[in-house]
ChimeraX commands (.cxc) that place a marker at each C-alpha (Angstrom):
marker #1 position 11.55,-7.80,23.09 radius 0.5
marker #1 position 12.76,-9.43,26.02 radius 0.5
marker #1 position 11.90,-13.05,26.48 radius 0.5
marker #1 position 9.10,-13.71,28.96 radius 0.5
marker #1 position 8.05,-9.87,28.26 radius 0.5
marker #1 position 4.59,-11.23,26.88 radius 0.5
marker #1 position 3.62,-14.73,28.29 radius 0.5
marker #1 position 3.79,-17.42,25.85 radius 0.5
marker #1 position 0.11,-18.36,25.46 radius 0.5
marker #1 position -0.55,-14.63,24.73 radius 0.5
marker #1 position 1.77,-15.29,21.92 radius 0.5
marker #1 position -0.01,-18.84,21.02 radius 0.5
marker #1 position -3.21,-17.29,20.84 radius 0.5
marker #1 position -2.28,-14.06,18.94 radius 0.5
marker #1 position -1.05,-16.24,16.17 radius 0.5
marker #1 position -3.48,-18.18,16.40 radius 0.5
marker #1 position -6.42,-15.17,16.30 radius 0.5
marker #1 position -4.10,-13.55,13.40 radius 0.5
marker #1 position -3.92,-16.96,11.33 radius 0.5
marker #1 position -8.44,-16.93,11.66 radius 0.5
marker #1 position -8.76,-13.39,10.18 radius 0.5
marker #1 position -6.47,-14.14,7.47 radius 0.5
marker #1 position -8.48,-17.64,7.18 radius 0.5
marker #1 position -11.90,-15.74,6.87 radius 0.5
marker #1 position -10.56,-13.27,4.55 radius 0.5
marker #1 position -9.02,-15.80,1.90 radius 0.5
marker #1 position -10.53,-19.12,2.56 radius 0.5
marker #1 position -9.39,-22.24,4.47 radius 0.5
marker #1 position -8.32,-23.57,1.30 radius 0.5
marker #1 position -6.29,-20.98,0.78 radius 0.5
marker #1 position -2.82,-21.17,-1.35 radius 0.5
marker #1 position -0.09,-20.07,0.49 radius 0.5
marker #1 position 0.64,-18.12,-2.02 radius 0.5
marker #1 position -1.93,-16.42,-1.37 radius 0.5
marker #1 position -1.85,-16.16,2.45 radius 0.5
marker #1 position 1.18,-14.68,2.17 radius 0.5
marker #1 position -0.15,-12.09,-0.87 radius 0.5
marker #1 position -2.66,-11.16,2.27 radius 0.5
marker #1 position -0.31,-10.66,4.84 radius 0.5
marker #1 position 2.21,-8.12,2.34 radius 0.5
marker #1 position -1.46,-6.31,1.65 radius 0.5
marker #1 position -2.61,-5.95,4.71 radius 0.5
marker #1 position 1.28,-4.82,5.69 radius 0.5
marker #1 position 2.65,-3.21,3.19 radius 0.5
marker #1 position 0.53,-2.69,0.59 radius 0.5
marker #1 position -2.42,-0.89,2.46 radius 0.5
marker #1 position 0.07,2.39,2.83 radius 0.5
marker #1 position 0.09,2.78,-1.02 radius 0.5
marker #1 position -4.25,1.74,-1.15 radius 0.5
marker #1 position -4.83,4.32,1.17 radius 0.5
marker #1 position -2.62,6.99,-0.70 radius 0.5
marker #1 position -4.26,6.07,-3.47 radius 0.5
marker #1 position -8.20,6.80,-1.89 radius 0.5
marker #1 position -6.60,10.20,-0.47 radius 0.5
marker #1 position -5.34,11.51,-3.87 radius 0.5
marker #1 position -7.26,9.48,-6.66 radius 0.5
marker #1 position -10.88,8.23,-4.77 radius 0.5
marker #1 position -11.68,4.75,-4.10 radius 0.5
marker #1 position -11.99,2.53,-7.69 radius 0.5
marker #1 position -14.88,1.38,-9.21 radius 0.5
marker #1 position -13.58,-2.00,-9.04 radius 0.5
marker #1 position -10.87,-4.38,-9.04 radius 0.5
marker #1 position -9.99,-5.54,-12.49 radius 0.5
marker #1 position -7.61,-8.27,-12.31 radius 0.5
marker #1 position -5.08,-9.21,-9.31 radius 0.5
marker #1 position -2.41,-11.68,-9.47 radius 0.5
marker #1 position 0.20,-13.19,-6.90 radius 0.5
marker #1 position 3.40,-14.82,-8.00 radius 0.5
marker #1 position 4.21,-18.20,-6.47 radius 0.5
marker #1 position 5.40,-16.61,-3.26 radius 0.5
marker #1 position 3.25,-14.26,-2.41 radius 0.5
marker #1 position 5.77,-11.44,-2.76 radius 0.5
marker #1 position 5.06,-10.65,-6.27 radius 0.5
marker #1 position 2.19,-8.85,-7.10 radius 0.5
marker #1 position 0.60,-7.02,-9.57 radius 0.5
marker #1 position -3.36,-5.60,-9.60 radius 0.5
marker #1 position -5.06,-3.27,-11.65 radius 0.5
marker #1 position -7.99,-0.87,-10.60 radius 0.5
marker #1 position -10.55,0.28,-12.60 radius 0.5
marker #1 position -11.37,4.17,-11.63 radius 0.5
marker #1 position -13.92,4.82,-14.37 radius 0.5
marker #1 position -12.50,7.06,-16.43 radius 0.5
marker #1 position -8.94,5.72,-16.06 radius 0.5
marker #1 position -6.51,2.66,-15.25 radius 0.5
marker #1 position -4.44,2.48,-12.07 radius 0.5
marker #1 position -2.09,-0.46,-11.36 radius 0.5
marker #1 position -0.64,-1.80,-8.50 radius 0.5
marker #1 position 2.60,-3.51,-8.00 radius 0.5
marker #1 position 5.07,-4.93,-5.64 radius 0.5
marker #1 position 7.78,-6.90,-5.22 radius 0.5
marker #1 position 9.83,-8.29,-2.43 radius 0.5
marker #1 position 12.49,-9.41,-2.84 radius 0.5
marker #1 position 16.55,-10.11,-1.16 radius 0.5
marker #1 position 17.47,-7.74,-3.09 radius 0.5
marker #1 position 18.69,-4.75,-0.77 radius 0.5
marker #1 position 16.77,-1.49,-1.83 radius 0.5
marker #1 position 13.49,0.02,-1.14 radius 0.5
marker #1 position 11.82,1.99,-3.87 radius 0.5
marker #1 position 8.20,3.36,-3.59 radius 0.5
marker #1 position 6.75,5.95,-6.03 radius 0.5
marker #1 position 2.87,6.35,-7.12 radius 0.5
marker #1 position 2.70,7.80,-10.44 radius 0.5
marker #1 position 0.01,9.86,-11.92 radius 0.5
marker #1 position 0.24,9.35,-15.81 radius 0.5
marker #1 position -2.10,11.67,-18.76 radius 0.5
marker #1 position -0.91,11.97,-22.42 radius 0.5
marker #1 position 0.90,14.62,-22.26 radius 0.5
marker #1 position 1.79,14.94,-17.93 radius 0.5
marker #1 position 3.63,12.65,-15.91 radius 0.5
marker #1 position 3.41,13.05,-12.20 radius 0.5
marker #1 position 5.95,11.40,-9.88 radius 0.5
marker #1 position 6.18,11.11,-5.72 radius 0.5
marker #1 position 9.24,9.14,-4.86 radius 0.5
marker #1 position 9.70,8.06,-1.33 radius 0.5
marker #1 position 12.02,5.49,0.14 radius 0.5
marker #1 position 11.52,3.58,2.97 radius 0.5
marker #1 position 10.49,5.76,6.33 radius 0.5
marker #1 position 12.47,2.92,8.32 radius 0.5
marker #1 position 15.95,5.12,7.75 radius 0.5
marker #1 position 14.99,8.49,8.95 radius 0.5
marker #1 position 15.20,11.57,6.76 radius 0.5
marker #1 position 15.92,9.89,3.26 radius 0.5
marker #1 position 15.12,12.11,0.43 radius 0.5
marker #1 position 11.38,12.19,-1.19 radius 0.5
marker #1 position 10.79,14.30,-4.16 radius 0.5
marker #1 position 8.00,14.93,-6.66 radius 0.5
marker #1 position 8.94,14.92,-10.42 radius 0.5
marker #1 position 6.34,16.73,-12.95 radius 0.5
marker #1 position 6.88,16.34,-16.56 radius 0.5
marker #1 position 4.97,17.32,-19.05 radius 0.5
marker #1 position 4.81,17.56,-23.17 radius 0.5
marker #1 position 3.90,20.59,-24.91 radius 0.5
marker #1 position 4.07,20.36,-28.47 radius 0.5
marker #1 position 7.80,19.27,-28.80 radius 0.5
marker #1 position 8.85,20.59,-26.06 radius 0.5
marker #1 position 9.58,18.36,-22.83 radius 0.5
marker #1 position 9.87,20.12,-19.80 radius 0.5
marker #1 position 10.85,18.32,-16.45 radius 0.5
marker #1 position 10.72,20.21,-13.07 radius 0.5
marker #1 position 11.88,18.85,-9.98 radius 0.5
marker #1 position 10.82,19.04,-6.37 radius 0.5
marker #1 position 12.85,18.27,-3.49 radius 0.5
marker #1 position 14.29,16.84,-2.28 radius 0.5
marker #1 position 12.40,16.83,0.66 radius 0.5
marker #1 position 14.28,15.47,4.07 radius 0.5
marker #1 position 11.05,15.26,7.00 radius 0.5
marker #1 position 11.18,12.25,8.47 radius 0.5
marker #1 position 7.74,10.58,7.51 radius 0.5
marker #1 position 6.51,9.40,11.06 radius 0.5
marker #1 position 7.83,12.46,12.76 radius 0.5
marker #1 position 5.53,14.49,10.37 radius 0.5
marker #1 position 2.87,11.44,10.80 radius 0.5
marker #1 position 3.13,12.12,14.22 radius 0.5
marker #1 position 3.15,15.67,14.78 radius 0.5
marker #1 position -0.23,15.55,12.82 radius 0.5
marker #1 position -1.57,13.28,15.12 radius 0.5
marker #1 position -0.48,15.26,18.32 radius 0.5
marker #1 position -1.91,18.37,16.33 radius 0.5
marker #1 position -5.04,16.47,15.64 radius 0.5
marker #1 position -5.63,15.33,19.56 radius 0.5
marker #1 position -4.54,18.45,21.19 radius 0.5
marker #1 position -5.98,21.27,18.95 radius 0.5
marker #1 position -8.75,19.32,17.43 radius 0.5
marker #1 position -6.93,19.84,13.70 radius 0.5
marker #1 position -8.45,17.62,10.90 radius 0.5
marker #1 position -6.62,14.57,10.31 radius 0.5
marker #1 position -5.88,14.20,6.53 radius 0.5
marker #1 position -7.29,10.94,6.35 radius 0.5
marker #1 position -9.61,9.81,9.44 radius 0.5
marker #1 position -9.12,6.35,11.06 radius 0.5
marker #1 position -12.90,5.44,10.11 radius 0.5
marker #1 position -11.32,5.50,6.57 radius 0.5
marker #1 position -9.18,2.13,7.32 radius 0.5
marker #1 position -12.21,0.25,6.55 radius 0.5
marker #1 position -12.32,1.00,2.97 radius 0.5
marker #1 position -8.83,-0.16,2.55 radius 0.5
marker #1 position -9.26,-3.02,4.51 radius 0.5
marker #1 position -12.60,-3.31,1.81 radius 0.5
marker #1 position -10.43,-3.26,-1.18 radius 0.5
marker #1 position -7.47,-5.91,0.19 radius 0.5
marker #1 position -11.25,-8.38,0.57 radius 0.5
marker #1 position -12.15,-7.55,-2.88 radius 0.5
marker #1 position -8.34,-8.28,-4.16 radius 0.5
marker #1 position -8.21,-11.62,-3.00 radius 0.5
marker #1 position -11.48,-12.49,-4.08 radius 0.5
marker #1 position -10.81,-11.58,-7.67 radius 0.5
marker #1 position -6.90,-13.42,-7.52 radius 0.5
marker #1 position -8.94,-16.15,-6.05 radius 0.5
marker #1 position -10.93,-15.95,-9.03 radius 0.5
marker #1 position -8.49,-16.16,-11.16 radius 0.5
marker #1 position -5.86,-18.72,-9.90 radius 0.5
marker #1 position -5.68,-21.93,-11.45 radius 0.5
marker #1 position -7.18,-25.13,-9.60 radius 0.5
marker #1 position -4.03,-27.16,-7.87 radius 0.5
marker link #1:1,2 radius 0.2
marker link #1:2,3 radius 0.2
marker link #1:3,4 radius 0.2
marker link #1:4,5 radius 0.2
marker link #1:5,6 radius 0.2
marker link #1:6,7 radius 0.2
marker link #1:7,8 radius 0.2
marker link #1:8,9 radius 0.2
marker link #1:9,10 radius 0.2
marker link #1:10,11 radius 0.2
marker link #1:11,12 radius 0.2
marker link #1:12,13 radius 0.2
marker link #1:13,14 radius 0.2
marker link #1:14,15 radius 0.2
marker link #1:15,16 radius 0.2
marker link #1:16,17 radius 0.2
marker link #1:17,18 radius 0.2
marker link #1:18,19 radius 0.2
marker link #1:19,20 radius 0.2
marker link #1:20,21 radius 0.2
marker link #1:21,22 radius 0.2
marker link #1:22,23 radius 0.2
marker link #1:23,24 radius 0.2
marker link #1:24,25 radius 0.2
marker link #1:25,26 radius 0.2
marker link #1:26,27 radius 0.2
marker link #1:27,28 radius 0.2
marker link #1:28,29 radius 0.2
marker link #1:29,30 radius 0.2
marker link #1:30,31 radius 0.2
marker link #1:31,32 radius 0.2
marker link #1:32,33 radius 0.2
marker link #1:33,34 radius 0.2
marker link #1:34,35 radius 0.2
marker link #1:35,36 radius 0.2
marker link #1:36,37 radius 0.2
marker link #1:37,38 radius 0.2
marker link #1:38,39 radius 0.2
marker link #1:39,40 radius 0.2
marker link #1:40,41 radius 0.2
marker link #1:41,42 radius 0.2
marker link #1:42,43 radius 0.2
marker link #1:43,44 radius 0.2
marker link #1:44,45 radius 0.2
marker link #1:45,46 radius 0.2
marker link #1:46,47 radius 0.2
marker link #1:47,48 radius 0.2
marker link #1:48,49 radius 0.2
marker link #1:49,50 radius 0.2
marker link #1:50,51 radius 0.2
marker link #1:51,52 radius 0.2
marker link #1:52,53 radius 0.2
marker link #1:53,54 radius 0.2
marker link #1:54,55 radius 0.2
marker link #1:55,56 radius 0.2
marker link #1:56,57 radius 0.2
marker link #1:57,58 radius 0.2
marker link #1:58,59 radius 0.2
marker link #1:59,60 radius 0.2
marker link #1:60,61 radius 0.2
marker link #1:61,62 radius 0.2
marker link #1:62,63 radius 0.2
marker link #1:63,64 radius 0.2
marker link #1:64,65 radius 0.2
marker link #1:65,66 radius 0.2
marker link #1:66,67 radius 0.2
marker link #1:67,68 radius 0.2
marker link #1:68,69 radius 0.2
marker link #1:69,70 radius 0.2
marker link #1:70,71 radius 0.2
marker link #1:71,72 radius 0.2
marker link #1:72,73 radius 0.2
marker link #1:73,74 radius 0.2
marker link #1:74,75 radius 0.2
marker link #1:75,76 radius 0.2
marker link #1:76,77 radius 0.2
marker link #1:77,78 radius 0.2
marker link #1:78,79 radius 0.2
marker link #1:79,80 radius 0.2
marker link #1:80,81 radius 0.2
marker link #1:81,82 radius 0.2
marker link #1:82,83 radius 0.2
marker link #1:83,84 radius 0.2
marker link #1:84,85 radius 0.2
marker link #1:85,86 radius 0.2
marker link #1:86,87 radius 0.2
marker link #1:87,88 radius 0.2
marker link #1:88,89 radius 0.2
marker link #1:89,90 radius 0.2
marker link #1:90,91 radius 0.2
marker link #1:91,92 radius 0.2
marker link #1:92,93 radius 0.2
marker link #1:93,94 radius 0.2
marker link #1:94,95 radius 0.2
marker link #1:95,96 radius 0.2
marker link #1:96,97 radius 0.2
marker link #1:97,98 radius 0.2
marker link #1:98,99 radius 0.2
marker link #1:99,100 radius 0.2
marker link #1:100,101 radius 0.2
marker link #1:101,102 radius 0.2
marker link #1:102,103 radius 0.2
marker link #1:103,104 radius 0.2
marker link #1:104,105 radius 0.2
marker link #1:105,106 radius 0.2
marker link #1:106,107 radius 0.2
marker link #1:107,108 radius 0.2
marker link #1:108,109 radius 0.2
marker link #1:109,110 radius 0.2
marker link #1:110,111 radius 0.2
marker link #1:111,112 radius 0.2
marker link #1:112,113 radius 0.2
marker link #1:113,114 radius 0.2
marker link #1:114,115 radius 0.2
marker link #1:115,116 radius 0.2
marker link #1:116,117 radius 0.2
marker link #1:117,118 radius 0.2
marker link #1:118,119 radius 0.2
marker link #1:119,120 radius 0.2
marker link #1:120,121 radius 0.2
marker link #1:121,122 radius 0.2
marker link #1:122,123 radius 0.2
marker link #1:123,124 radius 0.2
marker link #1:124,125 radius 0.2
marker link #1:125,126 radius 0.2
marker link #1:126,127 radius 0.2
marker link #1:127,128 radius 0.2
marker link #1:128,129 radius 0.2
marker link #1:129,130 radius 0.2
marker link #1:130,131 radius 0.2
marker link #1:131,132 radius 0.2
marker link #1:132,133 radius 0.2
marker link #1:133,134 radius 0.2
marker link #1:134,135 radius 0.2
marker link #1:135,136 radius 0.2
marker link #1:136,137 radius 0.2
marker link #1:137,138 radius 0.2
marker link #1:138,139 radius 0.2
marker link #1:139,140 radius 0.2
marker link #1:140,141 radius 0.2
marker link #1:141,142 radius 0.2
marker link #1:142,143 radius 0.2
marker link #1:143,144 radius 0.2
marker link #1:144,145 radius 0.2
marker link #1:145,146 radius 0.2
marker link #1:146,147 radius 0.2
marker link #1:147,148 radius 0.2
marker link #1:148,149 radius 0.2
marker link #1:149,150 radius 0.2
marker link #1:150,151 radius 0.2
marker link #1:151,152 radius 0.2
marker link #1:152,153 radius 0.2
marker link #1:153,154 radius 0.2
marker link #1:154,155 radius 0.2
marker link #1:155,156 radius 0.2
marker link #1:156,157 radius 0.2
marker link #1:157,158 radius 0.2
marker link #1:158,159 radius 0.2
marker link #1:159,160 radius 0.2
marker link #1:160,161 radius 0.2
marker link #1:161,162 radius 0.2
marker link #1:162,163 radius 0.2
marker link #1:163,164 radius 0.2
marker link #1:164,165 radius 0.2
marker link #1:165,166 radius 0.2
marker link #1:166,167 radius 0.2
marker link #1:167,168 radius 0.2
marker link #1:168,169 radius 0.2
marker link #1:169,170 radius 0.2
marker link #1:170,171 radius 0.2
marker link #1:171,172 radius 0.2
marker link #1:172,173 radius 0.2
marker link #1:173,174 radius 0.2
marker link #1:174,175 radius 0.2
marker link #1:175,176 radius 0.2
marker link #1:176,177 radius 0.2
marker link #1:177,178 radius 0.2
marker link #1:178,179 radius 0.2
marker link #1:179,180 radius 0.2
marker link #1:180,181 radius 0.2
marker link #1:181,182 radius 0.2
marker link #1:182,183 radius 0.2
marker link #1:183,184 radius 0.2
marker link #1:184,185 radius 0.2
marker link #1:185,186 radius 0.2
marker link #1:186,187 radius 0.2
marker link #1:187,188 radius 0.2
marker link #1:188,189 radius 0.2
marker link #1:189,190 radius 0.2
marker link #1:190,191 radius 0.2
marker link #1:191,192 radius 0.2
marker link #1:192,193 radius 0.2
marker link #1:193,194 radius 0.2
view
């Protein structure tokens, strides 16, 4: 952005206003460990928690969440009632981007690979593989080469022009925004006193 595009007290007070939600959401005595576990949430995170409502539900509950020192390393597991789901992310300066959610049974394993929608049209692909007596069989799906926000956003266009059903409605955002909340309260729970 070009300097002087946005005036510099806009700026001031957008921090500022951005620092006070985190603030109410984790505390004023806060790690910044934690902060920082917030903000990669809230950024990054909150892409795979609302995949996760789409194709599994919301969970029951968060079972245990935990942030490395940084903030960048985290690892939570939800409890869905009837099954497990974990949660886990790293950044790090590394250079790679891998992002998968897995659906595991005892005898299927489901796979959706994507990589970063940043660099348009990399490969996704789905990977099903399942165990039938001794027999493993592995079939493969893909790969698959639409760029993520152009599909993103000819849903939208289809959803304001023609009135088409959005996959997942905006209103939803809430319950994802619910879950990061109950995340940091049970890390918070869970971190040792400093």
């Amino acid at each position: 952005m070009p300097n002087g595009d946005i005036p510099d007290d806009m700026l001031v007070a957008g921090r500022q206003a951005r620092r006070d939600a985190i603030l109410s959401v984790c505390g004023v005595d806060a790690p910044p460990s934690l902060l920082r576990g917030y903000e990669v949430l809230t950024g990054l995170g909150i892409h795979a928690f609302s995949a996760m409502r789409v194709l599994l539900g919301s969970p029951e509950r968060v079972l245990a969440a935990h942030f490395g020192a940084t903030g960048t390393e985290i690892s939570i597991w939800f409890d869905y009632g009837s099954f497990i789901a974990s949660y886990e992310c790293l950044i790090d300066d590394v250079a790679r981007f891998e992002s998968s959610i897995e659906v595991l049974s005892n005898t299927q394993r489901l796979q959706v690979r994507y990589d970063t929608p940043y660099i348009r049209n990399l490969p996704a692909g789905v990977t099903f593989q399942e165990t039938v007596g001794s027999e493993n069989r592995v079939t493969e799906y893909g790969p698959y080469y639409q760029d993520p926000f152009n599909a993103e956003l000819v849903a939208f266009h289809d959803a304001v022009v023609t009135g088409a059903p959005l996959v997942d409605p905006f209103s939803n955002a809430l319950a994802d925004l619910t879950l990061c909340r109950q995340i940091i309260e049970v890390a918070k729970a869970s971190m040792s006193p400093v």
